[in-house]
N, CA, C and O atoms as a printed pandas DataFrame, in Angstrom:
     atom_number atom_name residue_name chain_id  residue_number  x_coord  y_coord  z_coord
0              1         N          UNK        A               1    6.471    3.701  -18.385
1              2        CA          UNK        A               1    6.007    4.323  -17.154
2              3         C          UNK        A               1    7.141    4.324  -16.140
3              4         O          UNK        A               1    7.626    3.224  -15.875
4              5         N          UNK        A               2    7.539    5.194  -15.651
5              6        CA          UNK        A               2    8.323    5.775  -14.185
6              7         C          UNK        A               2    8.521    4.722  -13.238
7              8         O          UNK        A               2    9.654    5.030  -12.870
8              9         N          UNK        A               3    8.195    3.580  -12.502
9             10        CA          UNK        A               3    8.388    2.654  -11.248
10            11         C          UNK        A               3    8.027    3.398  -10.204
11            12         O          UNK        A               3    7.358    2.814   -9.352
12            13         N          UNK        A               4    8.285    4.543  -10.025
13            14        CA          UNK        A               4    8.641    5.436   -8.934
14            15         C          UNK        A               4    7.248    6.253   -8.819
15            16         O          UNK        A               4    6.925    6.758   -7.744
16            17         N          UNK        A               5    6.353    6.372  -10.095
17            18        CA          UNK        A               5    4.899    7.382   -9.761
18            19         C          UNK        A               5    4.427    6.403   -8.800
19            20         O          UNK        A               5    4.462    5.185   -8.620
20            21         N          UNK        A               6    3.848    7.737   -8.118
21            22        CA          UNK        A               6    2.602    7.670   -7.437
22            23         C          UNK        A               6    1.183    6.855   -7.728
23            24         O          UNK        A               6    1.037    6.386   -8.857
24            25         N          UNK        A               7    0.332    6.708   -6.928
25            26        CA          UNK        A               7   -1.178    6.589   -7.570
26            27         C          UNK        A               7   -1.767    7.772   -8.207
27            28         O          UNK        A               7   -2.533    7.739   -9.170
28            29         N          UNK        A               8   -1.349    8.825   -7.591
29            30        CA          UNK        A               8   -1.360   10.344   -7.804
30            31         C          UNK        A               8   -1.150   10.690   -9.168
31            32         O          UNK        A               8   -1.909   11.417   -9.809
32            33         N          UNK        A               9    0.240    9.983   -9.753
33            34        CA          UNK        A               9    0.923   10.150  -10.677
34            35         C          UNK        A               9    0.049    9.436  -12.368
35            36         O          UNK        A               9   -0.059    9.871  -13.515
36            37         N          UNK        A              10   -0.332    8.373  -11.763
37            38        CA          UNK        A              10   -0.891    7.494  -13.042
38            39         C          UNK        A              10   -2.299    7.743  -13.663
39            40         O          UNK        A              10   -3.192    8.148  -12.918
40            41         N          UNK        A              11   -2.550    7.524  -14.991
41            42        CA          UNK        A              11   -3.665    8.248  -15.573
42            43         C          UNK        A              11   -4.848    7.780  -14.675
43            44         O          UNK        A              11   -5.025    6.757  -14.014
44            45         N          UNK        A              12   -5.652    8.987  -14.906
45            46        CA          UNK        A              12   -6.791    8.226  -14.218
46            47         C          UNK        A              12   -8.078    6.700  -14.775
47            48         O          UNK        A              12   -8.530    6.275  -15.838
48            49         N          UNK        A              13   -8.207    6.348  -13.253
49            50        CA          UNK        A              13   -8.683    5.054  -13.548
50            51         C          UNK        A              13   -9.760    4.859  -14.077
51            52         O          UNK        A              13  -10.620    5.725  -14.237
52            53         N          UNK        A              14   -9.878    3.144  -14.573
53            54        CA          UNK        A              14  -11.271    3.400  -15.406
54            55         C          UNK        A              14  -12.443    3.786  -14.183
55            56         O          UNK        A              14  -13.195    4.552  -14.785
56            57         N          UNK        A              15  -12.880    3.668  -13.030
57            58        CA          UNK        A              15  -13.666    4.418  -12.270
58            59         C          UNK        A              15  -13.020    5.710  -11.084
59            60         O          UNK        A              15  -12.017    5.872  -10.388
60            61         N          UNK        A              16  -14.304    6.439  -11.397
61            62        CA          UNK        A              16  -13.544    7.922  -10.959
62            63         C          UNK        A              16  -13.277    7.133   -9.401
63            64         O          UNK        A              16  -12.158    6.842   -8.978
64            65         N          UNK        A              17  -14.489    6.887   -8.725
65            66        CA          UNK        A              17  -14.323    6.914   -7.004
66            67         C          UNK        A              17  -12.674    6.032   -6.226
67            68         O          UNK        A              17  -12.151    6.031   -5.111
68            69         N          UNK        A              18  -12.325    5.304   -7.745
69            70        CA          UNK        A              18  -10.704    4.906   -6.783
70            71         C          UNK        A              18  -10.097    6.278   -6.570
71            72         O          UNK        A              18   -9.271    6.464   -5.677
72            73         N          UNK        A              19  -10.484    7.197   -7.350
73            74        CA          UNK        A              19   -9.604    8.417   -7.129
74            75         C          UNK        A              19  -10.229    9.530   -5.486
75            76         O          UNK        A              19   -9.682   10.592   -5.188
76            77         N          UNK        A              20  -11.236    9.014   -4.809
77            78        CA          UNK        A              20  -11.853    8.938   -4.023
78            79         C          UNK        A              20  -10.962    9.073   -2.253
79            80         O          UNK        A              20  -10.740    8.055   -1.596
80            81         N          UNK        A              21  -10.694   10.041   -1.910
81            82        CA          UNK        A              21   -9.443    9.743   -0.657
82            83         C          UNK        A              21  -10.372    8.486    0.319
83            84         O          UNK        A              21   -9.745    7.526    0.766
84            85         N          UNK        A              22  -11.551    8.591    0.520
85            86        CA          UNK        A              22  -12.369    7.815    1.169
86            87         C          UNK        A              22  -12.177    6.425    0.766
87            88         O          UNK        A              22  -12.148    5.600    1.679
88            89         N          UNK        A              23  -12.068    6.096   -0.200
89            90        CA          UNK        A              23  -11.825    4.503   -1.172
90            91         C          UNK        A              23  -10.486    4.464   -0.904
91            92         O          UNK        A              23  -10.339    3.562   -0.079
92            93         N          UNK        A              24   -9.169    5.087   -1.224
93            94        CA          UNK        A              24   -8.160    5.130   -1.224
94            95         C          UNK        A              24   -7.800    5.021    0.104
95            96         O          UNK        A              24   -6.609    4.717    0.172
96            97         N          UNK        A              25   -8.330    5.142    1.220
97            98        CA          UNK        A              25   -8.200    5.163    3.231
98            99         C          UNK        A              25   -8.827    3.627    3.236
99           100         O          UNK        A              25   -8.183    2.726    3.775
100          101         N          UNK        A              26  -10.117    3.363    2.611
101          102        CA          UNK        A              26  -10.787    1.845    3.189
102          103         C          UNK        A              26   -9.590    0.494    2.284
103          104         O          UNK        A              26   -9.459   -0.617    2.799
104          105         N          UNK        A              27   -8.904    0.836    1.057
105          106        CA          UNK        A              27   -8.305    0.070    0.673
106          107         C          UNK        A              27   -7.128   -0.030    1.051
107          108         O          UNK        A              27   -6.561   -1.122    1.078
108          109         N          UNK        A              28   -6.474    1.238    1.458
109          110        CA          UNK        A              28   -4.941    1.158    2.304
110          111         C          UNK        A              28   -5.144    0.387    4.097
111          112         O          UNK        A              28   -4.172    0.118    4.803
112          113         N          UNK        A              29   -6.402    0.192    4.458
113          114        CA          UNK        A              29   -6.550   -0.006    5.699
114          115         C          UNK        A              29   -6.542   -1.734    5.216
115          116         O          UNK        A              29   -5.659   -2.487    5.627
116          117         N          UNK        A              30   -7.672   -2.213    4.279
117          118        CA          UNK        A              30   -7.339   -3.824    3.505
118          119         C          UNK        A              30   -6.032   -4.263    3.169
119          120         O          UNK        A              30   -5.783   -5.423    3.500
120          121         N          UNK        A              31   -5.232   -3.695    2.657
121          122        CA          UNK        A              31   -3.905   -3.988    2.192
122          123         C          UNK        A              31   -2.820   -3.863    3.275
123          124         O          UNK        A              31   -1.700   -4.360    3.158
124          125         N          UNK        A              32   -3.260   -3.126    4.387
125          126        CA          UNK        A              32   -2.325   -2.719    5.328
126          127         C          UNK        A              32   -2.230   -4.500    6.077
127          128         O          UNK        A              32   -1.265   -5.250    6.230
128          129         N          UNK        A              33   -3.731   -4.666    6.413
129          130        CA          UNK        A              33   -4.263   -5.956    7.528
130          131         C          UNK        A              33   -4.007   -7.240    6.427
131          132         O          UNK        A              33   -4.460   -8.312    6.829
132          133         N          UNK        A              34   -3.487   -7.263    5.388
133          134        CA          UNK        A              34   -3.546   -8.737    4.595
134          135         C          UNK        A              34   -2.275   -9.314    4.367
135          136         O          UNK        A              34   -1.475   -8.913    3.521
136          137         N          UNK        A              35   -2.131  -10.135    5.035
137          138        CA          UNK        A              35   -1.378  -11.710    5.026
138          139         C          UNK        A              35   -0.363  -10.994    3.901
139          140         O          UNK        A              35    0.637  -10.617    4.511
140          141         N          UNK        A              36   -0.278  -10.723    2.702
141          142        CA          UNK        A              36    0.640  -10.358    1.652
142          143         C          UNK        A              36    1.254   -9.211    2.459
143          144         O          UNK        A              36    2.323   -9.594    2.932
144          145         N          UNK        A              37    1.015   -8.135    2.741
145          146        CA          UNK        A              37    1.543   -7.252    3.145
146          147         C          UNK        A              37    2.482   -7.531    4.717
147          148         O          UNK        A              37    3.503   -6.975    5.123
148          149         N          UNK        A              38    1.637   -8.619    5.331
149          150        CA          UNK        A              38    2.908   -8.437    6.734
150          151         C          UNK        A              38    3.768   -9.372    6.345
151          152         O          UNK        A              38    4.933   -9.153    6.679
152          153         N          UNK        A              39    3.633  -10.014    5.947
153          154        CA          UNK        A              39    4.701  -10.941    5.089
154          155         C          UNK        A              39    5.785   -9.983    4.692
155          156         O          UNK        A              39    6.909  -10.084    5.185
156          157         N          UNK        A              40    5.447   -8.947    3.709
157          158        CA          UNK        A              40    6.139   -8.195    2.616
158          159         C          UNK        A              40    7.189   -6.956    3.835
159          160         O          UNK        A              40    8.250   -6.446    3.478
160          161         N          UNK        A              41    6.669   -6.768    4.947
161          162        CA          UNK        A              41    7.004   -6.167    6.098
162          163         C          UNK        A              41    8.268   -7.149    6.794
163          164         O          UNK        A              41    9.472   -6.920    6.901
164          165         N          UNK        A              42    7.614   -8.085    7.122
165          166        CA          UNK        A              42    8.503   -9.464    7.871
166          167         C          UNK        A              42    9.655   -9.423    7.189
167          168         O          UNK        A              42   10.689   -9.405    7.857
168          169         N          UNK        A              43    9.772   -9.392    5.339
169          170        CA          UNK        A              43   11.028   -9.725    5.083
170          171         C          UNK        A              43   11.829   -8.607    4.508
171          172         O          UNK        A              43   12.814   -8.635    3.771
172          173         N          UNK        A              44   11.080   -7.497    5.093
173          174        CA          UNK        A              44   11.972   -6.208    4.848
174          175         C          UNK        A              44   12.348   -5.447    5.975
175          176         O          UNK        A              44   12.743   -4.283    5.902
176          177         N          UNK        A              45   12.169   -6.405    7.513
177          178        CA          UNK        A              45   12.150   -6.019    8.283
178          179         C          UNK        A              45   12.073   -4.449    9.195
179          180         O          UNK        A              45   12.903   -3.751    9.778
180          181         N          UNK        A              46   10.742   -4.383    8.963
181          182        CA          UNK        A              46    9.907   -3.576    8.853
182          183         C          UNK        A              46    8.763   -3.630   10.262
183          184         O          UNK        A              46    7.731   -4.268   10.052
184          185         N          UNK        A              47    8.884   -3.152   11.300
185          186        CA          UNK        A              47    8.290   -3.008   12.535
186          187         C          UNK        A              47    6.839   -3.324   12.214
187          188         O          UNK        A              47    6.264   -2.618   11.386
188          189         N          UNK        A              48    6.194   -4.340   12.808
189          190        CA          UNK        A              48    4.830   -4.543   12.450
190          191         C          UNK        A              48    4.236   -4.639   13.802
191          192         O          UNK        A              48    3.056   -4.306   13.908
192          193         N          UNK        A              49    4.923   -5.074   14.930
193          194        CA          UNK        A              49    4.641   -5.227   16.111
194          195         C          UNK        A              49    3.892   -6.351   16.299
195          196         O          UNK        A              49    3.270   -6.397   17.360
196          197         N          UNK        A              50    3.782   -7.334   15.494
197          198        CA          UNK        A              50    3.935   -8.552   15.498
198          199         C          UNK        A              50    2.467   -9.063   14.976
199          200         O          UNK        A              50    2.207  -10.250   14.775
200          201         N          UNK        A              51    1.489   -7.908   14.775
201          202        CA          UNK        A              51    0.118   -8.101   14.721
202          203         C          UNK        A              51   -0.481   -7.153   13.420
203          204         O          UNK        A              51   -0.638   -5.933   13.444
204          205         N          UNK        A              52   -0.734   -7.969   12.419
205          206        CA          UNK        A              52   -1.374   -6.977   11.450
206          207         C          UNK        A              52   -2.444   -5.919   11.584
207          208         O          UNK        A              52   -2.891   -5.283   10.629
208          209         N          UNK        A              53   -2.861   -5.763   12.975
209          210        CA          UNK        A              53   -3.888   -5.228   12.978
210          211         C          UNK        A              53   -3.059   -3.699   13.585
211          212         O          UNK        A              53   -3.539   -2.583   13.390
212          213         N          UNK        A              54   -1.747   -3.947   14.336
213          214        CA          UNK        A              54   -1.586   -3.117   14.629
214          215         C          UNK        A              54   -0.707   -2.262   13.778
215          216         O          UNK        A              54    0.065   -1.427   14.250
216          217         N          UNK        A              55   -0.840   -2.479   12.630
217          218        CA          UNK        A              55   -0.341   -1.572   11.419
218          219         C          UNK        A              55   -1.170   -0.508   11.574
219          220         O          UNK        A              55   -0.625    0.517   11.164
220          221         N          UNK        A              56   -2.666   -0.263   12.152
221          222        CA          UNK        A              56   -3.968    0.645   11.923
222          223         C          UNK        A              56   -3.191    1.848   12.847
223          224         O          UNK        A              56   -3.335    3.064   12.725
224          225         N          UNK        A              57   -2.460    1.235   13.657
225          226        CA          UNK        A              57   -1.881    2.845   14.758
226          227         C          UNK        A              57   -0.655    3.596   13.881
227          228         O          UNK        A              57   -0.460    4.752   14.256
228          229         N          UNK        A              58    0.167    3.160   12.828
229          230        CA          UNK        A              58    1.009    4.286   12.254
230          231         C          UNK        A              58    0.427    5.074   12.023
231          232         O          UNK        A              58   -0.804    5.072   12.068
232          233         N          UNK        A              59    1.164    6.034   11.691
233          234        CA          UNK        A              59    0.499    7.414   11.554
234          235         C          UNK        A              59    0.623    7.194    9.760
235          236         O          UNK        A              59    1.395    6.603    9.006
236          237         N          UNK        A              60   -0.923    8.252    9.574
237          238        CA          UNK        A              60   -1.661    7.973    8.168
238          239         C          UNK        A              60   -0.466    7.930    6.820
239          240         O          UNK        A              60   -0.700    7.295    5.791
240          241         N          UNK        A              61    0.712    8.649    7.020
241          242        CA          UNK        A              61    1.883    9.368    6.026
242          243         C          UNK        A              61    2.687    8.051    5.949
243          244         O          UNK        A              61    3.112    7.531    4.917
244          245         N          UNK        A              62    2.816    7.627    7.137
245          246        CA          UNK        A              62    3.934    6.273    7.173
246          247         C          UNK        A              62    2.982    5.025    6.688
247          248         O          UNK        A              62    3.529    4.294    5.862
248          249         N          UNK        A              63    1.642    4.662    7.069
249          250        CA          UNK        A              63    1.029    3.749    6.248
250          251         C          UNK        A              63    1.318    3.792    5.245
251          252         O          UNK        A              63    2.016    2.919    4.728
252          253         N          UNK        A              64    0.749    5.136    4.439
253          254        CA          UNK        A              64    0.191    5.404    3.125
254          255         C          UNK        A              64    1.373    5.285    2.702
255          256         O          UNK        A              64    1.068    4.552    1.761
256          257         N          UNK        A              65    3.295    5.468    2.532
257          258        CA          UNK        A              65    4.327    4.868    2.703
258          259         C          UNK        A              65    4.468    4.067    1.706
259          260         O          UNK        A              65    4.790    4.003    0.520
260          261         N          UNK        A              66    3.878    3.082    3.199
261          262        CA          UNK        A              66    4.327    1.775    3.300
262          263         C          UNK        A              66    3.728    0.872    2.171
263          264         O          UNK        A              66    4.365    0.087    1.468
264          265         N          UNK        A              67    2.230    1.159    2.126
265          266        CA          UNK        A              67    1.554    0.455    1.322
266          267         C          UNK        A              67    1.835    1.201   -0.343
267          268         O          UNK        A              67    1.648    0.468   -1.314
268          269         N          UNK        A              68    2.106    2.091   -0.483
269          270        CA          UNK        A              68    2.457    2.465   -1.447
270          271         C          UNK        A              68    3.947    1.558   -2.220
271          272         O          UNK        A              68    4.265    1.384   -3.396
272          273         N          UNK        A              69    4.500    1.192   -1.086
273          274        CA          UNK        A              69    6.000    0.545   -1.937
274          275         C          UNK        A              69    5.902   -0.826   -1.720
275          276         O          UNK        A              69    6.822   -1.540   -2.118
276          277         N          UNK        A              70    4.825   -1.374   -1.088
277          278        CA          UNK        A              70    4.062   -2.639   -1.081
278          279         C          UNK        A              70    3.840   -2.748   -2.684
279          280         O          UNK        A              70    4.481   -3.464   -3.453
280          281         N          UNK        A              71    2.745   -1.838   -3.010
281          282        CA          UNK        A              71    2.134   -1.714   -4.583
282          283         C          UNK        A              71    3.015   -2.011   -4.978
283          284         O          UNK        A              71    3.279   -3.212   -5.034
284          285         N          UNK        A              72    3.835   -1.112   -5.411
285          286        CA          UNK        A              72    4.675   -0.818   -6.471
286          287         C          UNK        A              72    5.922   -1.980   -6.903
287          288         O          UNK        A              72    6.295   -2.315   -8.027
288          289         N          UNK        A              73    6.418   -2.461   -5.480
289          290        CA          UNK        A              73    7.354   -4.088   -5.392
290          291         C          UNK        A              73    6.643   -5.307   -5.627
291          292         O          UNK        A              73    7.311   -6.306   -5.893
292          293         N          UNK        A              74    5.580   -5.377   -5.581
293          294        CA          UNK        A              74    4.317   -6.225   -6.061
294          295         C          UNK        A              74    3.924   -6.387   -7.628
295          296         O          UNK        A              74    3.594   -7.442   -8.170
296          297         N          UNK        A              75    4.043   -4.972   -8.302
297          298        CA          UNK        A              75    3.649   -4.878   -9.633
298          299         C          UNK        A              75    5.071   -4.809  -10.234
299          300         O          UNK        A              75    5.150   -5.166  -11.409
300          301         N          UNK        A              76    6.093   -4.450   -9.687
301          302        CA          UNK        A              76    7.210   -4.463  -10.404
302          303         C          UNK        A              76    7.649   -5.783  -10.589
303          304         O          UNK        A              76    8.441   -6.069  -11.487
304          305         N          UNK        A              77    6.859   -7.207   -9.235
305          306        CA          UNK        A              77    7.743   -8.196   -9.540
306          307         C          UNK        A              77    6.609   -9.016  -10.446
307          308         O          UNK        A              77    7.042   -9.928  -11.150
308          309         N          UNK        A              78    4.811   -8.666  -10.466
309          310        CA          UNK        A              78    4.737   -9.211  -11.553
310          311         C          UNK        A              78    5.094   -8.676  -12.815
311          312         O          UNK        A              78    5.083   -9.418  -13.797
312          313         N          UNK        A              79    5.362   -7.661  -12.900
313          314        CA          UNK        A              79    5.391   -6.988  -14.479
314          315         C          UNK        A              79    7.136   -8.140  -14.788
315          316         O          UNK        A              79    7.329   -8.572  -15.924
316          317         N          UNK        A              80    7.720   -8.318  -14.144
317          318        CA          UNK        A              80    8.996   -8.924  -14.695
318          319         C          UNK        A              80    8.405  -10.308  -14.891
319          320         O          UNK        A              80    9.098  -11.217  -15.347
């Protein structure tokens, strides 16, 4: 598999509704606000404004981003 696909990119999941933009907005908004992720921000120094909550004001393209290369540096460092 690529490193670099998308969620977009990967077969679809065993349930349809992750493929769901509605599921895919309530789980990028969880992952945005969790302890792993401002951490993962903190040491990539990465503007958080000091408050996980205020990750909710980027704009939807730069979240969706962000949490996207969250995923992907996450699964790349368990897959090693």
């Amino acid at each position: 598999m690529n490193l670099s696909s998308t969620a977009n990119d990967l077969p679809l999941p065993l349930h349809e509704s992750a493929r769901d933009p509605k599921v895919w907005s309530h789980l990028k908004q969880a992952i945005a606000t969790s302890s792993g992720f401002d951490k993962w921000q903190r040491s990539r120094n990465v503007d958080s404004k000091g408050d996980p909550k205020d990750i909710l004001v980027l704009q939807e393209s730069v979240l969706d981003d962000l949490v996207r290369s969250y995923l992907r540096e996450t699964l790349e460092t368990l897959a090693y």
